[in-house]
C-alpha positions as CSV (number, residue, x, y, z in Angstrom):
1,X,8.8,-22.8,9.2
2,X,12.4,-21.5,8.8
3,X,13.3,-18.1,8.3
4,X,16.8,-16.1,7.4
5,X,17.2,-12.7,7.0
6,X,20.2,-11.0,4.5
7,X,20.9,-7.4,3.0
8,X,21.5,-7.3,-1.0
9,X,21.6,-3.2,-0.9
10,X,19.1,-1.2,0.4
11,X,16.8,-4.7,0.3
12,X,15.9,-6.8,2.8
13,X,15.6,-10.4,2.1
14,X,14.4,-13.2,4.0
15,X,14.2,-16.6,2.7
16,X,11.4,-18.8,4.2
17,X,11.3,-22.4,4.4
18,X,8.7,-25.2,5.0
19,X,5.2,-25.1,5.7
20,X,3.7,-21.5,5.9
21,X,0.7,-22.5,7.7
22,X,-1.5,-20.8,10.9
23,X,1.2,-22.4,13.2
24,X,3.8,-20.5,11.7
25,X,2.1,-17.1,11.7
26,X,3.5,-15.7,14.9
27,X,6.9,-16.4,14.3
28,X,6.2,-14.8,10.8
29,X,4.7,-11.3,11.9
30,X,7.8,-11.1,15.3
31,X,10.3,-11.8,12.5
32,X,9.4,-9.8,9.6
33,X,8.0,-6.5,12.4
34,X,11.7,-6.5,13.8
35,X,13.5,-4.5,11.0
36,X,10.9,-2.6,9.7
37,X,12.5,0.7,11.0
38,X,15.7,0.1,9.8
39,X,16.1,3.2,7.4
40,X,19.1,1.7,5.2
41,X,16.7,-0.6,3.5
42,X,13.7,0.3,1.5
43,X,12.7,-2.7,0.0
44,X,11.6,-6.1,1.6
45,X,11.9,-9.5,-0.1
46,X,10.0,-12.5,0.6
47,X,11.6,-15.4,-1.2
48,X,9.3,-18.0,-1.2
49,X,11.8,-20.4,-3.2
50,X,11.5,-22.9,-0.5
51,X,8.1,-22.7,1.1
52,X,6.3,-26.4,0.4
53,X,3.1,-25.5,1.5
54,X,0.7,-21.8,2.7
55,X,-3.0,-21.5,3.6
56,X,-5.2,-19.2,3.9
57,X,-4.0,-18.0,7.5
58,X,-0.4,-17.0,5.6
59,X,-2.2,-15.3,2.5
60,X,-3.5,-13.2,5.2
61,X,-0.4,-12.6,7.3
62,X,1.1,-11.3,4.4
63,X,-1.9,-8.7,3.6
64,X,-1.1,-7.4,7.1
65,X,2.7,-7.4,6.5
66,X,2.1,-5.2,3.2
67,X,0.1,-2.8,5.5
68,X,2.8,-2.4,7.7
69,X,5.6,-2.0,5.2
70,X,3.4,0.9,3.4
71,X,2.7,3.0,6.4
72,X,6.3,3.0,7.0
73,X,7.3,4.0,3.4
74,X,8.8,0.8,2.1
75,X,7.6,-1.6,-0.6
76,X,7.4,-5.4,-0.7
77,X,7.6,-8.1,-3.1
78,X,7.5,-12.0,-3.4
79,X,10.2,-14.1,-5.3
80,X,10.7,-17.6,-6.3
81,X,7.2,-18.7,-5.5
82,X,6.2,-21.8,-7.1
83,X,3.7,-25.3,-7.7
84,X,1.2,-25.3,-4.9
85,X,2.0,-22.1,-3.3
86,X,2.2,-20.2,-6.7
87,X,-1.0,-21.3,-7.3
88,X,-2.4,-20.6,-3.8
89,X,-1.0,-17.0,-4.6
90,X,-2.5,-16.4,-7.6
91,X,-6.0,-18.2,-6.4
92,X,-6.1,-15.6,-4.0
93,X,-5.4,-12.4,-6.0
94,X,-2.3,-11.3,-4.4
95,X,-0.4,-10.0,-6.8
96,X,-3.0,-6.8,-7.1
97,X,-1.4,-5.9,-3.8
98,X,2.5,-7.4,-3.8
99,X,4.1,-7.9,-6.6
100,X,4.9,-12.1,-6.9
101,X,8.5,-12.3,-9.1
């Protein structure tokens, strides 16, 4: 998976691409732990726009990122999810947690 990381204001974005998947999950949590300090932003977005495929493993990786961007005063959201990882989202109830645009 391909990851890149942009400012639009005060919001983080990073734009994932490929296969979210249990192989990609380290790489995910190094990546998206990195700025979570930064105090000029107080959003981060995940745009999903481009992800082809997530499991299980990645549904959970991003219960543990919400964690972590609540205890340090932030909020998170999803974008652009769609087809087979829409659906994977919605199966799995994440949107009662993070909000999927």
């Amino acid at each position: 998976m391909d990851m890149a990381r942009s400012l639009n204001g005060t919001t983080e974005v990073i734009k994932l691409k490929g296969r979210f998947d249990i192989l990609a999950i380290n790489k995910f949590g190094n990546e998206t732990s990195k700025h979570l300090d930064d105090q000029s932003t107080q959003k981060l977005e995940l745009d999903l726009g481009e992800v082809t495929y997530m499991d299980s493993s990645a549904v959970g990786a991003l219960f543990v990122l919400h964690d972590k961007v609540k205890r340090v005063g932030k909020t998170i959201s999803l974008t652009s999810a769609h087809g087979i990882v829409r659906r994977t989202l919605d199966n799995m109830c994440i949107g009662i947690l993070i909000p999927v645009l």
